[in-house]
C-alpha positions as CSV (number, residue, x, y, z in Angstrom):
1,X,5.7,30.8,-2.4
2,X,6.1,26.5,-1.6
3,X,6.4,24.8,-5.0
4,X,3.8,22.1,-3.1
5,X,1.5,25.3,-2.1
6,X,1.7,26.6,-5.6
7,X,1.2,23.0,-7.0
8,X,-2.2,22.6,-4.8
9,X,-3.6,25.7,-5.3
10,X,-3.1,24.9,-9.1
11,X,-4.3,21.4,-8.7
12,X,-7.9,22.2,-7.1
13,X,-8.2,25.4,-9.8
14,X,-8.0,22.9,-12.7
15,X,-10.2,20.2,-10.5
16,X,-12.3,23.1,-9.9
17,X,-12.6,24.5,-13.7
18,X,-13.6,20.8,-15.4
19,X,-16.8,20.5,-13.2
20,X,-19.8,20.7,-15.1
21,X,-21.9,22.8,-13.1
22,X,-25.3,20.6,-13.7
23,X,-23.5,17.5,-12.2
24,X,-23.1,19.3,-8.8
25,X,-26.7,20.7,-8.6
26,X,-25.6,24.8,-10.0
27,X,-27.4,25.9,-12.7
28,X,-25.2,26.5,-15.5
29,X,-26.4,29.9,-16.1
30,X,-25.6,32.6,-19.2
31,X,-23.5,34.8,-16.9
32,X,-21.0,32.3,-15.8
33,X,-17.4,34.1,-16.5
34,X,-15.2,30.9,-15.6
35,X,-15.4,27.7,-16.6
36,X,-16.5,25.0,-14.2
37,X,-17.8,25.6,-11.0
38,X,-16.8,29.0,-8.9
39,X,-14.5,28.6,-6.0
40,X,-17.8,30.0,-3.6
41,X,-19.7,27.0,-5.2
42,X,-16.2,24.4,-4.3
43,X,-16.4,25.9,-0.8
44,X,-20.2,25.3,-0.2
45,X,-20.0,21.5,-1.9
46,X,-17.0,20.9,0.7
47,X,-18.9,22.7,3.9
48,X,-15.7,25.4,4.3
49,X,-15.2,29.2,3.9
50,X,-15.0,30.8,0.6
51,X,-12.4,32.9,1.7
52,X,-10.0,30.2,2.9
53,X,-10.9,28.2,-0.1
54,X,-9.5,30.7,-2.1
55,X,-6.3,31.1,-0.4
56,X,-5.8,28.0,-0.5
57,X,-6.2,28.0,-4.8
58,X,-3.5,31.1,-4.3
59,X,-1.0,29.2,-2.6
60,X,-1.1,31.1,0.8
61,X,0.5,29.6,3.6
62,X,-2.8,28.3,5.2
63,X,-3.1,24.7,7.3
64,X,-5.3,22.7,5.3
65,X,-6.3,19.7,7.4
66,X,-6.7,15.9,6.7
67,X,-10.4,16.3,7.3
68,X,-10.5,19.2,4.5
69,X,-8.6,17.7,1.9
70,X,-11.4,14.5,2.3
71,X,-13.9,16.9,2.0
72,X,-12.5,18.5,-0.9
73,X,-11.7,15.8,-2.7
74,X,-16.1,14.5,-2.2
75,X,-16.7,17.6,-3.2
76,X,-14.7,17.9,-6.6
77,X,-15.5,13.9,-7.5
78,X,-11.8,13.3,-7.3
79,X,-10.6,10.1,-8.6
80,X,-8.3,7.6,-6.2
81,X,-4.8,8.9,-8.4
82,X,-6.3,12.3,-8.2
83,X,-7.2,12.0,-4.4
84,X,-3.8,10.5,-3.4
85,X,-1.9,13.4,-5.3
86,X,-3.7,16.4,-3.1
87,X,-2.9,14.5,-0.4
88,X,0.6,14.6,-1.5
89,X,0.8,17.8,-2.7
90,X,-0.4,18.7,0.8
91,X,1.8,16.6,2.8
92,X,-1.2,15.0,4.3
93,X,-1.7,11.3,5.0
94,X,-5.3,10.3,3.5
95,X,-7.3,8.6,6.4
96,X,-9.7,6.5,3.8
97,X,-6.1,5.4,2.1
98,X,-6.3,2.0,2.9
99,X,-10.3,1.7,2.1
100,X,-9.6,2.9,-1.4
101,X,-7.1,-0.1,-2.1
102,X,-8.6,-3.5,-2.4
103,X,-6.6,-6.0,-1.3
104,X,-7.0,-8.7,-3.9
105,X,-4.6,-9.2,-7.3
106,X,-5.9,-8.1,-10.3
107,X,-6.8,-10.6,-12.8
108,X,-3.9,-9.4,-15.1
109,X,-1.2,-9.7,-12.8
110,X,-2.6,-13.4,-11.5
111,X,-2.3,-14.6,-15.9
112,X,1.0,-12.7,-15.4
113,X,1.8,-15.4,-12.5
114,X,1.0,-18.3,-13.7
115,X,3.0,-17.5,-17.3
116,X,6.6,-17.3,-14.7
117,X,8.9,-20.5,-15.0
118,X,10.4,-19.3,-11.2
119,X,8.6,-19.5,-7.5
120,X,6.6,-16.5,-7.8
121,X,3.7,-15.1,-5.2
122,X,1.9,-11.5,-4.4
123,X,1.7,-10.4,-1.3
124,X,-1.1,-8.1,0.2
125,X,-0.9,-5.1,2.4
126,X,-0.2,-7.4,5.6
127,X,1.7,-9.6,4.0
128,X,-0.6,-12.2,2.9
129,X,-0.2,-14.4,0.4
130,X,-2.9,-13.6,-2.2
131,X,-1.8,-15.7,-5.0
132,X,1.4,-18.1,-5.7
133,X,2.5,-20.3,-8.9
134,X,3.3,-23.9,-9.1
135,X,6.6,-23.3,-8.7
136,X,6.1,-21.3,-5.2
137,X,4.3,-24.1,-4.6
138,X,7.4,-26.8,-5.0
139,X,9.1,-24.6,-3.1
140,X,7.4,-24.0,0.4
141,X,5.7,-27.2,0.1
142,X,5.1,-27.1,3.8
143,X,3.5,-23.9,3.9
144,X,1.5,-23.3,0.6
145,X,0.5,-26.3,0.1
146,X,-1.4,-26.4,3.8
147,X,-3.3,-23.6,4.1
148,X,-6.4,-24.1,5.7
149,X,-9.6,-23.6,3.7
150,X,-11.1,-20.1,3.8
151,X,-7.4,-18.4,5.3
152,X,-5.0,-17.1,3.7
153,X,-1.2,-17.6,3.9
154,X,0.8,-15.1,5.9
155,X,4.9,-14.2,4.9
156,X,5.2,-13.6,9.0
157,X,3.0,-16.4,10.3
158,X,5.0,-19.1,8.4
159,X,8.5,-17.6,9.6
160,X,7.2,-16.8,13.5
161,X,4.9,-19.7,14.0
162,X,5.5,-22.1,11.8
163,X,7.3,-24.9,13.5
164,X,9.6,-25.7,10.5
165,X,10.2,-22.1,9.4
166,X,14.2,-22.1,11.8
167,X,14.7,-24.7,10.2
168,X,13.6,-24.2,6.4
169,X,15.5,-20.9,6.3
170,X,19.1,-20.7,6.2
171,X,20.3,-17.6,8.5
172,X,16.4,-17.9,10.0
173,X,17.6,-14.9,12.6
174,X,18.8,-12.4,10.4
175,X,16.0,-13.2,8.1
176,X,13.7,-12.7,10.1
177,X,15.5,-9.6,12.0
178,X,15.1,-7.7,8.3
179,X,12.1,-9.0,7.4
180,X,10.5,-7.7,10.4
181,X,12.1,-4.0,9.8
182,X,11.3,-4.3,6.0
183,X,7.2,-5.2,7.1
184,X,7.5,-1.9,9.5
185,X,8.5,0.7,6.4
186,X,6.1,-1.4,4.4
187,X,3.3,-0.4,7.0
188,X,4.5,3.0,8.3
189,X,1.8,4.9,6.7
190,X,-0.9,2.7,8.0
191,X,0.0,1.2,11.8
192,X,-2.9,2.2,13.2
193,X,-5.2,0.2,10.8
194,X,-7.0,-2.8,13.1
195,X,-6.1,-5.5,10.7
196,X,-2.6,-4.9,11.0
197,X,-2.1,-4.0,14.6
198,X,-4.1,-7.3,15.2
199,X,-1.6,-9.5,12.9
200,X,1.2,-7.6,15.0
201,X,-0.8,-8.2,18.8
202,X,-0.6,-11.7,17.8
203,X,2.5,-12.4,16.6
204,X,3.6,-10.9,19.6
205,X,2.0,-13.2,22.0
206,X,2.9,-15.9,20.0
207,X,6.5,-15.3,19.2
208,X,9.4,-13.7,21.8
209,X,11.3,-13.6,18.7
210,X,9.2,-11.3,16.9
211,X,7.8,-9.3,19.9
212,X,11.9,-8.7,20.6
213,X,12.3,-7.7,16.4
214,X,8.8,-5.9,16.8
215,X,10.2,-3.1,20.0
216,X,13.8,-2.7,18.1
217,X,11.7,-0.5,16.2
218,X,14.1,-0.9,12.9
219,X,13.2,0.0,9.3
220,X,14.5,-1.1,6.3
221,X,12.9,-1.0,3.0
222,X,12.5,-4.5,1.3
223,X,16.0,-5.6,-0.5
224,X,16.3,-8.3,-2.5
225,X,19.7,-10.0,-2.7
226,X,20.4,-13.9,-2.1
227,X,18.1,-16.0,-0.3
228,X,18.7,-20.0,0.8
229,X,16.8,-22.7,2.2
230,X,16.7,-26.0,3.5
231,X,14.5,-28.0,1.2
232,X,12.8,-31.1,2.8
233,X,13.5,-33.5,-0.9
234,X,15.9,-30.9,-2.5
235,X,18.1,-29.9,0.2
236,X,20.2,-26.4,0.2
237,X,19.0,-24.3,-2.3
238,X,19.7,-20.6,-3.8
239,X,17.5,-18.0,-5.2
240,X,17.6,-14.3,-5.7
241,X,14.9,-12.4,-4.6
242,X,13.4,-9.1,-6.6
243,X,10.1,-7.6,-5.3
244,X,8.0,-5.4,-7.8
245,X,5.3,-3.0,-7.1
246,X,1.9,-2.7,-9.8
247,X,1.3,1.2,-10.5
248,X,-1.9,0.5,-10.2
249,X,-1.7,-1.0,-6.6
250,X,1.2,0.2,-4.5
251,X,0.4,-1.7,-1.6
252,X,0.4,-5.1,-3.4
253,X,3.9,-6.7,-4.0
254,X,4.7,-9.4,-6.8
255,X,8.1,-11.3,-5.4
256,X,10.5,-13.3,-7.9
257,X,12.5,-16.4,-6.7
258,X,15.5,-16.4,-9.6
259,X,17.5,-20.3,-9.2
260,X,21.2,-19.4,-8.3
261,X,23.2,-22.4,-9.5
262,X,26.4,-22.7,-7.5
């Protein structure tokens, strides 16, 4: 039997066996034999056969579909770890993934930010700029610093459009070659969500350069390693970059600009 089939099967049977029967509408009855609800009572909650339902708890080699899985996981109350791990164990991609993740930095992580000495930002799941330090500030002073009210910052809008961006970034092409592949793996799950295929639709009319990165079609995940610019009152300067990843929030990345003295 697949470990993964044997894993889900498992997983829904102890999902299945914690439900208090009341809380789903069952009457809790003196002649229940198992604990929880019964798998018939699963497969009614989550509109599906009983029979399938049950293979599926006995690791058979059954095609459980996306739409299933969502069903399931209504049915059983699942919380968002608990709904993103039957979607794993099913090798499944959830379709109500990116609804389930707010894109906004939790309040602990934003103290966090403003406690680091070094340019320091989080960006969201297409790349905004959700929050930065005073530092981050200094740094992209021609960026941060003039946002317009009620936007956001954007990582690729400042490097495509920005009209100082070539000249701010030291190796500008190569950058901007990887950080184009690295935003690709960091959205492969999710390329059909409107948000982001509008940020890429206009980038694309906006900038040959990254409508030419864009079609190459490379991946890479985000690296960190040495990055330089051309600061406008401080002139050539060194960091080293290290992106982090809350638990909590996966799709939210805190970025770490350590000085490099040469």
């Amino acid at each position: 039997m697949d470990n993964k089939r044997k894993e889900l099967g498992e997983f829904l049977s102890a999902m299945r066996q914690r439900g208090v029967p009341e809380a789903y509408g069952f009457p809790a009855g003196k002649r229940r034999r198992t604990l929880g609800l019964r798998r018939e009572e699963v497969a009614q909650l989550a509109s599906i056969s009983a029979t399938w339902y049950t293979w599926i708890e006995q690791g058979r080699e059954v095609n459980v579909s996306a739409d299933a899985l969502e069903r399931l996981a209504t049915a059983l109350k699942l919380s968002k770890s608990e709904r993103t791990y039957l979607f794993d164990m099913a090798d499944r991609r959830d379709p109500q993934a990116h609804m389930l993740e707010a894109d906004t930095a939790p309040e602990t992580l934003m103290h966090m930010l403003n406690s680091i000495q070094i340019p320091a930002y989080i960006l969201g799941r297409t790349w905004d700029v959700l929050a930065w330090n005073e530092p981050a500030s200094t740094l992209f002073l021609d960026w941060l610093n003039k946002t317009e009210a009620n936007t956001r910052p954007n990582l690729l809008r400042f490097v495509f459009l920005h009209t100082n961006a070539k000249q701010f970034v030291v190796d500008w092409e190569l950058r901007a070659r990887r950080l184009v592949a690295e935003f690709r793996a960091d959205c492969r799950s999710r390329l059909e969500e409107a948000e982001l295929k509008r940020l890429v639709n206009e980038l694309s009319q906006a900038s040959a350069d990254f409508e030419r990165f864009w079609k190459q079609h490379d991946v890479l995940e985000r690296q960190g390693g040495q990055r330089q610019f051309n600061h406008p009152t401080q002139g050539l300067i060194s960091y080293s970059q290290v992106t982090l990843r809350p638990v909590e929030q996966e799709q939210l990345k805190l970025v770490l600009l350590q000085p490099v003295t040469t």
